[in-house]
C-alpha positions in Angstrom: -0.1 11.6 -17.2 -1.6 13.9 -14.4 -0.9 13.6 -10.8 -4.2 11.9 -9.0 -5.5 13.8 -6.0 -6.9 11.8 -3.1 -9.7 12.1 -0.8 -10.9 10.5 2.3 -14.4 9.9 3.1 -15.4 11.3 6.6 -14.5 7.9 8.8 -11.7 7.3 7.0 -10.3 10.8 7.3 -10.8 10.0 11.3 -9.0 7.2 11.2 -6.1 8.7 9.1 -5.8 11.0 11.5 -5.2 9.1 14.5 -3.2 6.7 12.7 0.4 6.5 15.0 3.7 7.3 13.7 4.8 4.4 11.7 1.5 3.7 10.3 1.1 7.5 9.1 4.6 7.4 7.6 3.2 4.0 5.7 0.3 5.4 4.9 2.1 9.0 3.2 4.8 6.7 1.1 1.4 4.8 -0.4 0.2 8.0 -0.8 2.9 8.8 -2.9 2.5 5.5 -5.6 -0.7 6.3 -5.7 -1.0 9.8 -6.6 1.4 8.6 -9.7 -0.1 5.5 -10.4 -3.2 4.3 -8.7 -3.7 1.1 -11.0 -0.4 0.3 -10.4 1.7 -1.9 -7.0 0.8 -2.4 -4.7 -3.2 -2.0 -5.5 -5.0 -4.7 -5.8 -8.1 -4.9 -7.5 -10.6 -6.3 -6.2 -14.0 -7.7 -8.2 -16.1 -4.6 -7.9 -15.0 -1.1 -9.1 -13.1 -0.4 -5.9 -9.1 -1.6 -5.3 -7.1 -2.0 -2.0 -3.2 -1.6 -0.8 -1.9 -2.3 2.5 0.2 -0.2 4.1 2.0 -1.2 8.0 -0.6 -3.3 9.8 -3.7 -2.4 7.4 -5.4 -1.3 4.4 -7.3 1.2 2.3 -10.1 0.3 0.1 -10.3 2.8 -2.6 -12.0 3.7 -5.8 -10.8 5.8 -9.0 -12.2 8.2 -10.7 -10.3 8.8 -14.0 -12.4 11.5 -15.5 -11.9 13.7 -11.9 -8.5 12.1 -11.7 -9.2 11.4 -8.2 -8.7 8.5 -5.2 -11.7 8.4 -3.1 -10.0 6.5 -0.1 -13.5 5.0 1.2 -12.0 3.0 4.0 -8.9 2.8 6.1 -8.4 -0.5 8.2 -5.6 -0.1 11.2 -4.8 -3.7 12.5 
């Protein structure tokens, strides 16, 4: 199976990026599952097309593209 690139949409990209220390580690170990598995823990998915997973006080909401073998984060929620 090939390894799953991901993207961020603009806002979310922001947000990544000011994201402090523990969060950003969180967020790069999801990363990680992800880009191996995206279907798999700790997604959830919701009723739409598009799955979340939570990472240390928040979330992404992304969607898969299997044919681009891609993760288009399209929202990143810091609590």
């Amino acid at each position: 199976m090939s390894s799953y690139v991901i993207r961020y949409v603009d806002r979310a990209s922001e947000r990544k990026a000011a994201l402090p220390a523990p969060q950003r580690t969180s967020l790069d170990d999801l990363e990680k599952l992800l880009i191996a598995n995206p279907f798999g823990p700790p997604a959830v998915s919701n009723r739409d097309d598009n799955r979340s997973a939570g990472i240390r006080n928040g979330f992404i909401t992304y969607v898969v593209s299997s044919r681009h073998v891609v993760v288009n984060v399209i929202d990143l929620v810091a609590l």
